[in-house]
OpenMM code with the backbone's topology and positions (N, CA, C; nanometers):
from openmm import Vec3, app, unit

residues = "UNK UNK UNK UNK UNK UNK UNK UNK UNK UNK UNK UNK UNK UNK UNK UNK UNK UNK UNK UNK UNK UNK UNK UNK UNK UNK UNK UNK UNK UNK UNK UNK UNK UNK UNK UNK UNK UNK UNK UNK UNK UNK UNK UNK UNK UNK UNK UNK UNK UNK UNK UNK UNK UNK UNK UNK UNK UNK UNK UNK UNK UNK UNK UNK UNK UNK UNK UNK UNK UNK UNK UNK UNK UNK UNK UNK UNK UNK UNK UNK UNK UNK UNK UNK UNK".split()
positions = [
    Vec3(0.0843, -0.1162, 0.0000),
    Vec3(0.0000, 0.0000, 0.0000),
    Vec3(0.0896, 0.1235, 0.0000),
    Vec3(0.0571, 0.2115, -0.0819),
    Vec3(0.1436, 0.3413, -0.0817),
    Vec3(0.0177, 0.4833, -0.0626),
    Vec3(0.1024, 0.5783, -0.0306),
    Vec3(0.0166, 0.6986, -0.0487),
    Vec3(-0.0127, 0.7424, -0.2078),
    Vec3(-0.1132, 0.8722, -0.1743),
    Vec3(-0.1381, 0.9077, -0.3483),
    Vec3(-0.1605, 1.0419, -0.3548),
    Vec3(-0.1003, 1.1220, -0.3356),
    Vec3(-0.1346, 1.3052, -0.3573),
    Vec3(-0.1450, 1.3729, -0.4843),
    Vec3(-0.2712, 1.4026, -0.4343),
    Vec3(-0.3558, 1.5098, -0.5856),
    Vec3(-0.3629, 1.6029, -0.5597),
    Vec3(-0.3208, 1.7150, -0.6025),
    Vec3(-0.3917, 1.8611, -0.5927),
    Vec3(-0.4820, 1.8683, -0.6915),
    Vec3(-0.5630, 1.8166, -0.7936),
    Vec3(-0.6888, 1.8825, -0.8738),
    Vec3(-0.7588, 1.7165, -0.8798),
    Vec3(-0.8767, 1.7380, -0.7802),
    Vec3(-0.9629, 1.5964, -0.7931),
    Vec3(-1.1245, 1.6192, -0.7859),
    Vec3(-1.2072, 1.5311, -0.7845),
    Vec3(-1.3244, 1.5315, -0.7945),
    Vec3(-1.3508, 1.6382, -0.6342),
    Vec3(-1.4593, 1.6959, -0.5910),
    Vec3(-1.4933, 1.7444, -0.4466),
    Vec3(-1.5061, 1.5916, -0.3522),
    Vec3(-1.6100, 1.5104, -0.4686),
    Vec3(-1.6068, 1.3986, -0.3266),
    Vec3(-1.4894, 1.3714, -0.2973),
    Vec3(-1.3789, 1.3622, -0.3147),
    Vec3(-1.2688, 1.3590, -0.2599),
    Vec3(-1.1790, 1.4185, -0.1373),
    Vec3(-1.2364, 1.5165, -0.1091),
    Vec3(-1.1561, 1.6332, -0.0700),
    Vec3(-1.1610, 1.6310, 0.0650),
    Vec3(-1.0712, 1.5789, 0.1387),
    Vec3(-1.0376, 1.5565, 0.2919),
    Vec3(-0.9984, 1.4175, 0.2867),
    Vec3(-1.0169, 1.3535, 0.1551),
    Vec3(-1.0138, 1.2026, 0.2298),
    Vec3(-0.8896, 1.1453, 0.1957),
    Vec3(-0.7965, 1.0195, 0.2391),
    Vec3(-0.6710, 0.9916, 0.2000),
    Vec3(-0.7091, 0.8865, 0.1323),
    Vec3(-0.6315, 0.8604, 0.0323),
    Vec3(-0.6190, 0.7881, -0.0929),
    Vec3(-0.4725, 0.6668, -0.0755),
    Vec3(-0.5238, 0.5785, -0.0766),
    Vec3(-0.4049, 0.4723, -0.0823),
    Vec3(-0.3635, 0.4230, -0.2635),
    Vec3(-0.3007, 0.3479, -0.2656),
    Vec3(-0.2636, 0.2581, -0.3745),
    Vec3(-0.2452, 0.0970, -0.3381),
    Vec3(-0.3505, 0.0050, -0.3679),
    Vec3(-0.3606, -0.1140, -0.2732),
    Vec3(-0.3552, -0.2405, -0.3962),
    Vec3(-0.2335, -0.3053, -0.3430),
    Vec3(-0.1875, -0.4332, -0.3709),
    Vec3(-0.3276, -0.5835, -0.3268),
    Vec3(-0.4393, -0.6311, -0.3979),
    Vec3(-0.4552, -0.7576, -0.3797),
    Vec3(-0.3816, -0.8468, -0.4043),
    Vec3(-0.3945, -0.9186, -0.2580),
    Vec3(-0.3490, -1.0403, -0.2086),
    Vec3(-0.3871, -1.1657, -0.2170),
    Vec3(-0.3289, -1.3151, -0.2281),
    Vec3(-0.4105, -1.4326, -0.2705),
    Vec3(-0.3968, -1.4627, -0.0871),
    Vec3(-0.4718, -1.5971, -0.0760),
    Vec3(-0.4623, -1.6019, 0.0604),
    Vec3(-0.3374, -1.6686, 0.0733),
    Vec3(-0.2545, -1.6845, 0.0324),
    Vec3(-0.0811, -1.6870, 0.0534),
    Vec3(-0.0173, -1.5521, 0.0951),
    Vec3(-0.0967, -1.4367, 0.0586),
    Vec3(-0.0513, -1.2941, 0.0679),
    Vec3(0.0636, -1.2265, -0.0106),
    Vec3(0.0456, -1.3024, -0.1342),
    Vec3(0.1593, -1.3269, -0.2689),
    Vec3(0.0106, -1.2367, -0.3367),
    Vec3(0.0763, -1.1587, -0.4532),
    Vec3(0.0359, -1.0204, -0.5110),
    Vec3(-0.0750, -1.1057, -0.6104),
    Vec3(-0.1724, -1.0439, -0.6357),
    Vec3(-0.3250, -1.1500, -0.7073),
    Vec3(-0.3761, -1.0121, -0.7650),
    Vec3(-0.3214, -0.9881, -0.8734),
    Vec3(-0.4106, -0.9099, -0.9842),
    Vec3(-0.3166, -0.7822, -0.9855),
    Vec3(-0.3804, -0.6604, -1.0523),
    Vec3(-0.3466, -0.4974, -1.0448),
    Vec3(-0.3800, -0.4600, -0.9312),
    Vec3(-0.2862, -0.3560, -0.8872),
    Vec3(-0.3225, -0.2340, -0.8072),
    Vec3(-0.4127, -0.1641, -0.8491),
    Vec3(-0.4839, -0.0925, -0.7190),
    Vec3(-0.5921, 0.0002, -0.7732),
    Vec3(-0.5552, 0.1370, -0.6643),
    Vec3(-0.6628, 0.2160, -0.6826),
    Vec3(-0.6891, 0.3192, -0.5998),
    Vec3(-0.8116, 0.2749, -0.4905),
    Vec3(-0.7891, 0.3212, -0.3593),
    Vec3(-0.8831, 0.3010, -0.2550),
    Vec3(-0.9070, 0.4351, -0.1353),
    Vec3(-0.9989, 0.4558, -0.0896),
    Vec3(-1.0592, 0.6055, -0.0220),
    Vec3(-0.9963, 0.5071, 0.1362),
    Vec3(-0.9429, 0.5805, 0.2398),
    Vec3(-0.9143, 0.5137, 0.3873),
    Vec3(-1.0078, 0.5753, 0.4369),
    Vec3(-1.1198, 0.4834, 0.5251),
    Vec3(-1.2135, 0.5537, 0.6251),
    Vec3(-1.1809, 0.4689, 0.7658),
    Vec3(-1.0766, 0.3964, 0.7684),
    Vec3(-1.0297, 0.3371, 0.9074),
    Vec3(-0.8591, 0.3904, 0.9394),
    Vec3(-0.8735, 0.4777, 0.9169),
    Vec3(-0.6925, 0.5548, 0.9968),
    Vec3(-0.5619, 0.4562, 0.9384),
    Vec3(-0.6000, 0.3850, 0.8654),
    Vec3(-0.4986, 0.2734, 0.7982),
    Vec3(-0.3655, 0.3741, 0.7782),
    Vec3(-0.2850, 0.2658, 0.7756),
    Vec3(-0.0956, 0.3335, 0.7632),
    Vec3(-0.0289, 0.2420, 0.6062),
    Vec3(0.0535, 0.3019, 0.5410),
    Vec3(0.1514, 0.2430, 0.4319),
    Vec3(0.1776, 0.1312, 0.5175),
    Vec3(0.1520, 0.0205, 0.4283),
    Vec3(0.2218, -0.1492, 0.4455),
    Vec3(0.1156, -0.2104, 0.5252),
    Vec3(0.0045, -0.1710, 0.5565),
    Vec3(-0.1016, -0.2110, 0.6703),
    Vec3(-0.1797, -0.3435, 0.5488),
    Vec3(-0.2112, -0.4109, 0.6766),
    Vec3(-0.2748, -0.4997, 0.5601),
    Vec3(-0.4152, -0.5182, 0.6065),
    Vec3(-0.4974, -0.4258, 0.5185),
    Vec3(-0.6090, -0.4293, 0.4969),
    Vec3(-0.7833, -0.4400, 0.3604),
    Vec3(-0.9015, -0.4939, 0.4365),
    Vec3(-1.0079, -0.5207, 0.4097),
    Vec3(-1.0556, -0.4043, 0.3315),
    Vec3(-1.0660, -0.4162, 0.1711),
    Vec3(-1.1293, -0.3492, 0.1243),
    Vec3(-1.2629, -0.3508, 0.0345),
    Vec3(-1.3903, -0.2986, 0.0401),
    Vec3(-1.4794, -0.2766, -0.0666),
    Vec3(-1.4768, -0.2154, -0.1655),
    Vec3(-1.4698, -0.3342, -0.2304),
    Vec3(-1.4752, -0.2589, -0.4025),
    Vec3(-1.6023, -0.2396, -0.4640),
    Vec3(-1.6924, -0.2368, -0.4063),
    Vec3(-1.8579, -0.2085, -0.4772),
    Vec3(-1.9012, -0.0363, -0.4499),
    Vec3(-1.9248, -0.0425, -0.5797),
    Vec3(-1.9600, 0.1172, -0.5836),
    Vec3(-2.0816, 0.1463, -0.4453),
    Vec3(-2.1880, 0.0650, -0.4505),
    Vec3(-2.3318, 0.0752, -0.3606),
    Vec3(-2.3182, 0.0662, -0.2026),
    Vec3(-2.1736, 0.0233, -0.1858),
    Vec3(-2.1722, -0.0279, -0.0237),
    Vec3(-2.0643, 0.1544, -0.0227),
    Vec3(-1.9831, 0.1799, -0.1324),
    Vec3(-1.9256, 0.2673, -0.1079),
    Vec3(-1.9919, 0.4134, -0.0113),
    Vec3(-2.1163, 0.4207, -0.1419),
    Vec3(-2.2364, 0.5129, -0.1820),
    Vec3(-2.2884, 0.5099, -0.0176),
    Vec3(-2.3301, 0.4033, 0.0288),
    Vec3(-2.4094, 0.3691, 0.1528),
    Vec3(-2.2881, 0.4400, 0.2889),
    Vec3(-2.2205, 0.4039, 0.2647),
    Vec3(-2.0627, 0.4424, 0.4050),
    Vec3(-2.0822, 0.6265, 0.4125),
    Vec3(-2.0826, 0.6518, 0.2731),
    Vec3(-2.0095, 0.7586, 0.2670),
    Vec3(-2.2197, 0.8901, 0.2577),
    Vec3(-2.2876, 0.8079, 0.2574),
    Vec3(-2.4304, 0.8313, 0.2990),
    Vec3(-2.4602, 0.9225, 0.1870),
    Vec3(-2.3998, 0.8842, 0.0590),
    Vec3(-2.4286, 0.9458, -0.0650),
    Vec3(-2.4795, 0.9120, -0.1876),
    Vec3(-2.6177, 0.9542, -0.2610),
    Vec3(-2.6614, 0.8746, -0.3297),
    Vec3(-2.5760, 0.8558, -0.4881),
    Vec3(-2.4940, 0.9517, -0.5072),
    Vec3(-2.4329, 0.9245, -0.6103),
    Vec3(-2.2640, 0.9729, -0.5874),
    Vec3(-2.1820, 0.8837, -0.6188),
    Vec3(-2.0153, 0.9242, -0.5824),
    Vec3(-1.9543, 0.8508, -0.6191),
    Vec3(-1.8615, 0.8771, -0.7109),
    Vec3(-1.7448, 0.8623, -0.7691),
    Vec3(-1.6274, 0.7894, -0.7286),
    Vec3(-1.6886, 0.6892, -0.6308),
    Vec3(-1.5613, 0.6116, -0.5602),
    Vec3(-1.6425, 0.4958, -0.5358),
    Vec3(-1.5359, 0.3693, -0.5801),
    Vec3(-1.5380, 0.2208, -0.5891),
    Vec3(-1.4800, 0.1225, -0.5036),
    Vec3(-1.3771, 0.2265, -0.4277),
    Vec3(-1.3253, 0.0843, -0.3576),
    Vec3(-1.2811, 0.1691, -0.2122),
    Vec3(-1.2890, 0.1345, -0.1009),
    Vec3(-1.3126, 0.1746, 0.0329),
    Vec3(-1.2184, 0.1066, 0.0980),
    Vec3(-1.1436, 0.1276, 0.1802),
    Vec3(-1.0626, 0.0564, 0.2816),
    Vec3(-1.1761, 0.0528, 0.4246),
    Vec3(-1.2262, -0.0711, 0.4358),
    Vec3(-1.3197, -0.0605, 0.5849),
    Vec3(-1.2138, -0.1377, 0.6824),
    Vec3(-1.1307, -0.1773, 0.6730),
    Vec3(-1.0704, -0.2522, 0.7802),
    Vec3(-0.9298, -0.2673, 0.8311),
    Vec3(-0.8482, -0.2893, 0.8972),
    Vec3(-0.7493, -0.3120, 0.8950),
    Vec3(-0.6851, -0.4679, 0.9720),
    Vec3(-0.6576, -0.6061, 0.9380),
    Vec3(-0.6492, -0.6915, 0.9082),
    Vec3(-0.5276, -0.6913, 1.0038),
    Vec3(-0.5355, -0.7338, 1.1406),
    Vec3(-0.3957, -0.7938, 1.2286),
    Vec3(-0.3383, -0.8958, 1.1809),
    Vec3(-0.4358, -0.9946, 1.1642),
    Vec3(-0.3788, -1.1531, 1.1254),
    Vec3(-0.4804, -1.2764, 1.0090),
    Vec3(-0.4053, -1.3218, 0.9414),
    Vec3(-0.4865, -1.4229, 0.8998),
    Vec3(-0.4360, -1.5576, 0.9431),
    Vec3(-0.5027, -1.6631, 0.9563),
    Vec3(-0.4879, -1.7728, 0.9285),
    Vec3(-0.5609, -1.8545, 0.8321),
    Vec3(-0.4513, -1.8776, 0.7731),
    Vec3(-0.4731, -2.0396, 0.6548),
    Vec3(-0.4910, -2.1837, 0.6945),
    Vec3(-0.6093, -2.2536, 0.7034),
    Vec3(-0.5483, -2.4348, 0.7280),
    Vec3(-0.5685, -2.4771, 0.5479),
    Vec3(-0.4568, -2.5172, 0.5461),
    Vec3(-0.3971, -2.6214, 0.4274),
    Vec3(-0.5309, -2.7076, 0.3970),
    Vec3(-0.6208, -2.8016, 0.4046),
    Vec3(-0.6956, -2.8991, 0.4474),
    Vec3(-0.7424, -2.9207, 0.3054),
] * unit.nanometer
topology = app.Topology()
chain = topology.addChain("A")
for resn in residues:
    res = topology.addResidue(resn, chain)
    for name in ("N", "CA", "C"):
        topology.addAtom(name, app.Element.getBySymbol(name[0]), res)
């Protein structure tokens, strides 16, 4: 996860921090493109966290019926465990 600074962006934007977020397979080995994601949980660079990528759950968080953002950081992820089985 990295930071992302804009000076000229949409308004819905404007206060909120912007990551750059790596999906993970559940090995935690890199599974697809990077995207862009809005932080609404205080998340930090290298944090490994739960994100929504649905425009409608976005829309619903952010208590807006129409907005320009797809993918949400809701969580921040201490630990996983894997069983092999």
């Amino acid at each position: 996860m990295g930071n992302v600074v804009s000076t000229v962006k949409h308004p819905s934007y404007h206060g909120l921090k912007l990551y750059v977020v790596q999906p993970l397979d559940g090995k935690g080995n890199p599974d697809g493109d990077d995207y862009l994601a809005v932080d609404v949980v205080q998340s930090g660079v290298n944090d490994l966290v739960l994100v929504l990528t649905e425009g409608n759950g976005a829309r619903q968080i952010f208590s807006k019926p129409v907005l320009p953002i797809r993918s949400v950081i809701v969580g921040v992820i201490d630990a996983i465990e894997v069983n092999d089985d």
